[in-house]
C-alpha positions as CSV (number, residue, x, y, z in Angstrom):
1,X,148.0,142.5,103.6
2,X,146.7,141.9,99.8
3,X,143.5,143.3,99.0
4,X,142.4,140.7,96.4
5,X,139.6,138.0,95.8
6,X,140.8,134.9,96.0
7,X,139.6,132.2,93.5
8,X,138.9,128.7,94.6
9,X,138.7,125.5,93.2
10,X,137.9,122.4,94.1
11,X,138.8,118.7,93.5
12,X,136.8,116.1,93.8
13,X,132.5,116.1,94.5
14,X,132.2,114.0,97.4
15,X,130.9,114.7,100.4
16,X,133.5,116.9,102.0
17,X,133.5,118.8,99.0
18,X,130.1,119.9,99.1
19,X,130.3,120.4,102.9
20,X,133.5,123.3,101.9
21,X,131.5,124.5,98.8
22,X,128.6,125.6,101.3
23,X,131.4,127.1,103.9
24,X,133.4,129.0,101.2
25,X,130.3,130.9,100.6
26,X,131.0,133.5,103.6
27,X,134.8,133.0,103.5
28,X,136.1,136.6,103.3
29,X,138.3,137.3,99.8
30,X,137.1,134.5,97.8
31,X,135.2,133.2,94.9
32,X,134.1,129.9,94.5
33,X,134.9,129.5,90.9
34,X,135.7,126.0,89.6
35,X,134.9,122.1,90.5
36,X,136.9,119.2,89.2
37,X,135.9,115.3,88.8
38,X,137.0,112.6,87.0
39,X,133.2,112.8,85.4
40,X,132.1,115.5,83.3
41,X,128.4,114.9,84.1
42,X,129.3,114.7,88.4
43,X,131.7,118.0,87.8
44,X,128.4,119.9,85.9
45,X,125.4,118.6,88.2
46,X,127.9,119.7,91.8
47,X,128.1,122.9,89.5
48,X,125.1,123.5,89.4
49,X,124.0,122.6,92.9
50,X,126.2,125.1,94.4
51,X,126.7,127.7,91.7
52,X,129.7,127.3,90.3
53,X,130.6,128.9,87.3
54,X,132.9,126.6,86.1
55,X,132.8,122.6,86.0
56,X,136.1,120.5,84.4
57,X,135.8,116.8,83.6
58,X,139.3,116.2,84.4
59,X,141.4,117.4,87.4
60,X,143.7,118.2,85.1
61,X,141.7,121.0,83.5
62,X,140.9,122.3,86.7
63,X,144.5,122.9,87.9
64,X,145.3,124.6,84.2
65,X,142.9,127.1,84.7
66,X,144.9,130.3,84.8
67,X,142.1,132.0,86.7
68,X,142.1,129.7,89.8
69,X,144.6,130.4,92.9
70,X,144.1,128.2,95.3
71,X,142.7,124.1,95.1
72,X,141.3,122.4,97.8
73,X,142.1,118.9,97.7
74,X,138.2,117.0,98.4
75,X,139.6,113.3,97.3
76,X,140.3,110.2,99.9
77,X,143.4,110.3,101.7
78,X,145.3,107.7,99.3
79,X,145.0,110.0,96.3
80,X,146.3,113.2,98.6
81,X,149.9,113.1,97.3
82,X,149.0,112.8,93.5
83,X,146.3,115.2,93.7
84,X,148.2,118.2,95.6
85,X,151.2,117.6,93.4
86,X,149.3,118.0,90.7
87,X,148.3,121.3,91.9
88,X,151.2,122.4,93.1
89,X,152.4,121.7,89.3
90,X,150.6,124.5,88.3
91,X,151.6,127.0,90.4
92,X,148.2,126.5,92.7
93,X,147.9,127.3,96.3
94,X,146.5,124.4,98.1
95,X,144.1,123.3,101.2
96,X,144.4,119.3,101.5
97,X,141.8,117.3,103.6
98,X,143.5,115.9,106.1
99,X,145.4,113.5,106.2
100,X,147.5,115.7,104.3
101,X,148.9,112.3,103.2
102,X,149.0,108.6,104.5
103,X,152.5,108.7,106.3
104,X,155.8,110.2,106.9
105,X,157.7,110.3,103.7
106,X,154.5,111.6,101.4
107,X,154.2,114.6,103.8
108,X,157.6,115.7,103.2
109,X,157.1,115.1,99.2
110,X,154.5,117.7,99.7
111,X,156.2,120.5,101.8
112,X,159.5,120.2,99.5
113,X,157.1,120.7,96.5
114,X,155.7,123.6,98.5
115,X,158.6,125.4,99.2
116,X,160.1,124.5,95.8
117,X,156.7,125.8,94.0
118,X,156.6,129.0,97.1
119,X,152.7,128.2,97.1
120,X,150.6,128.0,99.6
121,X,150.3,124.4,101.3
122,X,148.2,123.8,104.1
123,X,146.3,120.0,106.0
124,X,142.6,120.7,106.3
125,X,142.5,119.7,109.5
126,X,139.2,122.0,110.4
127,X,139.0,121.3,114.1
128,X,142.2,123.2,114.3
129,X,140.7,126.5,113.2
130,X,137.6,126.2,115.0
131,X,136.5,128.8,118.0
132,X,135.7,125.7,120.1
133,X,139.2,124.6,120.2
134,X,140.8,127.8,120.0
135,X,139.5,128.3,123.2
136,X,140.6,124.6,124.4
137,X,144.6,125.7,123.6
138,X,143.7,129.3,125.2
139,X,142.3,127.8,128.4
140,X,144.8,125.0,128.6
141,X,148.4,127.4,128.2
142,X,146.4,130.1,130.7
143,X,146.7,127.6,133.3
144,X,143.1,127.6,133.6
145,X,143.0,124.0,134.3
146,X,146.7,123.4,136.3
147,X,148.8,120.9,135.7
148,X,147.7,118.6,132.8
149,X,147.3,114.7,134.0
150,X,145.4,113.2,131.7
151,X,143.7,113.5,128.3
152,X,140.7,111.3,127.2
153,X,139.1,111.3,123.4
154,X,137.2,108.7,121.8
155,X,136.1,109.0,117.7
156,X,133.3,106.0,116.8
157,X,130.7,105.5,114.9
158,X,129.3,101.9,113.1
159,X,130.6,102.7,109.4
160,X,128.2,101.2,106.7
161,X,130.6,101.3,104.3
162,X,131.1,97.5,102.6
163,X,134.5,95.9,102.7
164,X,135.7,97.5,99.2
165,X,134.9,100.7,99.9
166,X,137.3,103.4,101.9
167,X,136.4,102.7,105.1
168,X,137.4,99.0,105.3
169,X,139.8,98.8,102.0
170,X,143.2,98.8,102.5
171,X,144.1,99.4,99.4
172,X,142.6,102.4,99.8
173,X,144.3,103.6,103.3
174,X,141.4,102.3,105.1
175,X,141.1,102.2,108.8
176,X,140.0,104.1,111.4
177,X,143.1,105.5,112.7
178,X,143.6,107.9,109.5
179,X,140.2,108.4,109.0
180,X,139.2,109.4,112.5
181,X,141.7,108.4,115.3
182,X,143.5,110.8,113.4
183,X,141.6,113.9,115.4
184,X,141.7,112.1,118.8
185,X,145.5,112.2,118.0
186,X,145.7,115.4,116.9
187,X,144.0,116.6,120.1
188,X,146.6,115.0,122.3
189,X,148.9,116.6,120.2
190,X,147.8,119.8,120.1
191,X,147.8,119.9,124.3
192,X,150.4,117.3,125.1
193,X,153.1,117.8,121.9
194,X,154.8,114.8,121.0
195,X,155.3,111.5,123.2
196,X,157.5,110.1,124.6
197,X,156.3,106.5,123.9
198,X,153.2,105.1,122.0
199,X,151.3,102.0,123.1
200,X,148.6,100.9,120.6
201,X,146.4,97.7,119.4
202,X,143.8,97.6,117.0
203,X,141.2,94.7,115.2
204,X,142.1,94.3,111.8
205,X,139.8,92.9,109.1
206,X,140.9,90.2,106.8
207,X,142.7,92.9,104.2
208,X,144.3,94.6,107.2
209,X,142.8,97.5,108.1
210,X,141.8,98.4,111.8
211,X,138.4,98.3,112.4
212,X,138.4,99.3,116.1
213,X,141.8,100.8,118.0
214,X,143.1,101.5,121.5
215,X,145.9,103.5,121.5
216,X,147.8,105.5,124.8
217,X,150.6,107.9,124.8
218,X,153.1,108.8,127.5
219,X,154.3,112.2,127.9
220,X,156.6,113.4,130.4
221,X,155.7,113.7,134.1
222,X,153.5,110.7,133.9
223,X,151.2,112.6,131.8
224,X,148.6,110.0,129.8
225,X,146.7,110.9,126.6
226,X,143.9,107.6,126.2
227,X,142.1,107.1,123.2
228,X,140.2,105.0,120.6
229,X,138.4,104.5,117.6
230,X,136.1,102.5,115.7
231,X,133.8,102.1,113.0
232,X,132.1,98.8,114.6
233,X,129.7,100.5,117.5
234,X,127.9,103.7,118.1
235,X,129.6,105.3,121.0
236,X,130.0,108.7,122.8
237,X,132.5,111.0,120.8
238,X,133.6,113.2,123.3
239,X,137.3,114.5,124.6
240,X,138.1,115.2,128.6
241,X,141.6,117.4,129.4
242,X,141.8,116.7,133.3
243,X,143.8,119.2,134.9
244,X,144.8,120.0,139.1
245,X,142.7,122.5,139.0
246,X,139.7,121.9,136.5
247,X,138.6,119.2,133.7
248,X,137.5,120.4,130.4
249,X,135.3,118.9,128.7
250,X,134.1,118.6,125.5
251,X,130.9,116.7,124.3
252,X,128.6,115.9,121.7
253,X,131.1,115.5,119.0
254,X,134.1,117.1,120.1
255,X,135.9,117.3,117.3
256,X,132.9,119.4,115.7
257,X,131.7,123.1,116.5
258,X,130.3,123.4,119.6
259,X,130.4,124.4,123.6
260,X,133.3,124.2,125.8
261,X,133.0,123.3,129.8
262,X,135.3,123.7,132.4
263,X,134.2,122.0,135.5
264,X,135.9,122.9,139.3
265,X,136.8,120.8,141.7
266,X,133.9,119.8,144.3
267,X,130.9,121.3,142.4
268,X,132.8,124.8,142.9
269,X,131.8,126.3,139.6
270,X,131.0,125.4,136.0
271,X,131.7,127.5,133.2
272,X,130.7,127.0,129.8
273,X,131.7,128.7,126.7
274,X,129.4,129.1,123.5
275,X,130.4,130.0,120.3
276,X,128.4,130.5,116.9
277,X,129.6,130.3,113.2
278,X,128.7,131.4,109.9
279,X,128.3,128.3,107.9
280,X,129.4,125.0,109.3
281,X,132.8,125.3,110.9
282,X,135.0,124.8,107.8
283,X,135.0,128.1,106.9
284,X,137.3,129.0,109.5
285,X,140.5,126.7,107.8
286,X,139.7,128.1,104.7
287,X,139.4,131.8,105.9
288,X,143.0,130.9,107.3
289,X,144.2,129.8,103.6
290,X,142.8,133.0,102.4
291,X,144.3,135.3,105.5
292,X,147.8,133.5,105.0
293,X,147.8,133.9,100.9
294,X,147.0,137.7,100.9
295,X,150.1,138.2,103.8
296,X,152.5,136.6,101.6
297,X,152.8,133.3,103.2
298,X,153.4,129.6,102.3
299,X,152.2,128.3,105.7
300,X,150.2,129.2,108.9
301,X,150.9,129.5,112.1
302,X,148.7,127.9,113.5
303,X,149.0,124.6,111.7
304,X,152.4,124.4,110.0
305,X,154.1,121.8,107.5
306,X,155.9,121.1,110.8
307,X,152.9,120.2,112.8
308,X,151.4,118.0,109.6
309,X,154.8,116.2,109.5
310,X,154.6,115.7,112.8
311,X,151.1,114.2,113.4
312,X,151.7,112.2,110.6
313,X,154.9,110.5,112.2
314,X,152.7,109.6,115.6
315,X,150.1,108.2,113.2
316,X,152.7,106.2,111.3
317,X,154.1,105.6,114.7
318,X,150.8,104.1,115.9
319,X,149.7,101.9,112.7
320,X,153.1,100.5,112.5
321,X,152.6,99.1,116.5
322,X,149.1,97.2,115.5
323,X,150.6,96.1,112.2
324,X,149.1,98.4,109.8
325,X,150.7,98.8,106.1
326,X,149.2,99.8,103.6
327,X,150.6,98.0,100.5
328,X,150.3,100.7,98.1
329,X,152.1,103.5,100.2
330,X,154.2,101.9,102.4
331,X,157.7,100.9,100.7
């Protein structure tokens, strides 16, 4: 592997963007070196609060800056495509927030880019990379838990975002199953693969956009994943993976870092497994960018253009059976 520091930039100063500019701090091979925003002043004062040396009013500027390898893409999931193309333009590696984009036919823009560009592209899909879940796939292909039956996840939370803003707009991609049904699906996903049929519903508001959704997947040997999501009610987020011999079970958040429990049959035994992390959990996707890079690869293993592509098409797959389009995107 290549023994080089890796220099990061990134787009966007929202949120999720300061969330990654604390983790990159004890990322292994990298720099945190540049910030784009569409405002000079924004780009400067995010600068500043996490030491950046360099701060670009444009995302433009940031992606022509020769020193900078690899972007990662901080923007809402409508501005995904235009943003890692631009990148990818310029030669940059790139780590996307998930969604990597809002359906089927922008993903594969992306990976032919990729592969046309031989950089880097990756879906910042962080609970991927996290210990926690690591040890949910290790448990589950063990046959620690048997036969799966069932999966159960649940993402909600009352949004108090108004109507024009990205929770609610749908000219924005708004709804809750990009936003956050997307990790219930990805869960079942990750365990179950694809299904074999999709049954959803959702409340839409008056633009369109789900505001609460139910949706159920059938897998082979009468296997049910059952999940939903909102942003109308405070609810438990947790995940159960019932098995014949054992149910998992993951709580407080389970899409987040955190403990793993495996309960037995008749109060047998419980185990639970604890993990600790370095920063906040998204340190682990980005050490994955940096551990991919430096071996001369375009994709991981662990989450491929193939799996993005693919959890994009049961996401499409879902939205398109509540009656979800998204005007701007979906042609």
């Amino acid at each position: 592997m290549e023994k080089r520091i890796l220099k990061w930039g990134i787009l966007g100063t929202g949120r999720i963007a300061g969330v990654m500019a604390t983790a990159l701090k004890v990322v292994e091979n990298s720099e945190l070196y540049a910030v784009g925003s569409r405002s000079e002043q924004k780009a400067h004062e995010f600068a500043t609060q996490y030491k950046i040396p360099k701060a670009y009013g444009t995302y433009e500027a940031l992606v022509s800056d020769p020193d900078v390898d690899i972007i990662y893409i901080a923007t809402p999931h409508n501005l995904h495509l235009e943003n890692a193309l631009l990148a990818m333009n310029k030669g940059k590696h790139v780590l996307c927030e998930k969604p990597l984009a809002v359906n089927e036919k922008e993903v594969r823009q992306l990976i032919e880019k990729a592969a046309e560009k031989k950089v880097f592209l990756m879906e910042a899909l962080w609970s991927r990379f996290l210990p926690r879940i690591i040890k949910v796939k290790e448990l589950v292909d063990s046959g620690e838990l048997g036969d799966i039956r069932m999966l159960t996840a649940a993402f909600c939370f009352k949004s108090l975002h108004r109507p024009e803003q990205r929770h609610f707009n749908i000219d924005l991609c708004g709804g809750t199953i990009l936003d956050i049904g997307i990790y219930n699906i990805f869960l079942s996903y990750l365990i179950l693969g694809k299904p074999q049929e999709i049954s959803s519903m959702a409340v839409l508001n008056n633009q369109g956009a789900d505001t609460t959704s139910s949706y159920t997947f059938m897998y082979p040997n009468e296997v049910l994943a059952i999940m939903h999501s909102s942003f109308l009610v405070d609810a438990p987020v947790a995940a159960e993976i019932h098995g014949t011999k054992a149910t998992l079970m993951l709580d407080d958040r389970w899409f987040n870092v955190g403990s793993v429990r495996v309960k037995y049959p008749e109060g047998a035994k419980e185990d639970v497994y604890k993990f600790d992390v370095k920063a906040n959990g998204y340190e682990y996707e980005a050490q994955e960018a940096v551990n991919c890079i430096l071996a001369g690869k375009i994709q991981s293993d662990l989450w491929s253009w193939n799996n993005s592509l693919e959890l994009v098409c049961i996401m499409d797959s879902t939205r398109s059976a509540c009656g979800i389009i998204y005007p701007k995107h979906d042609y």
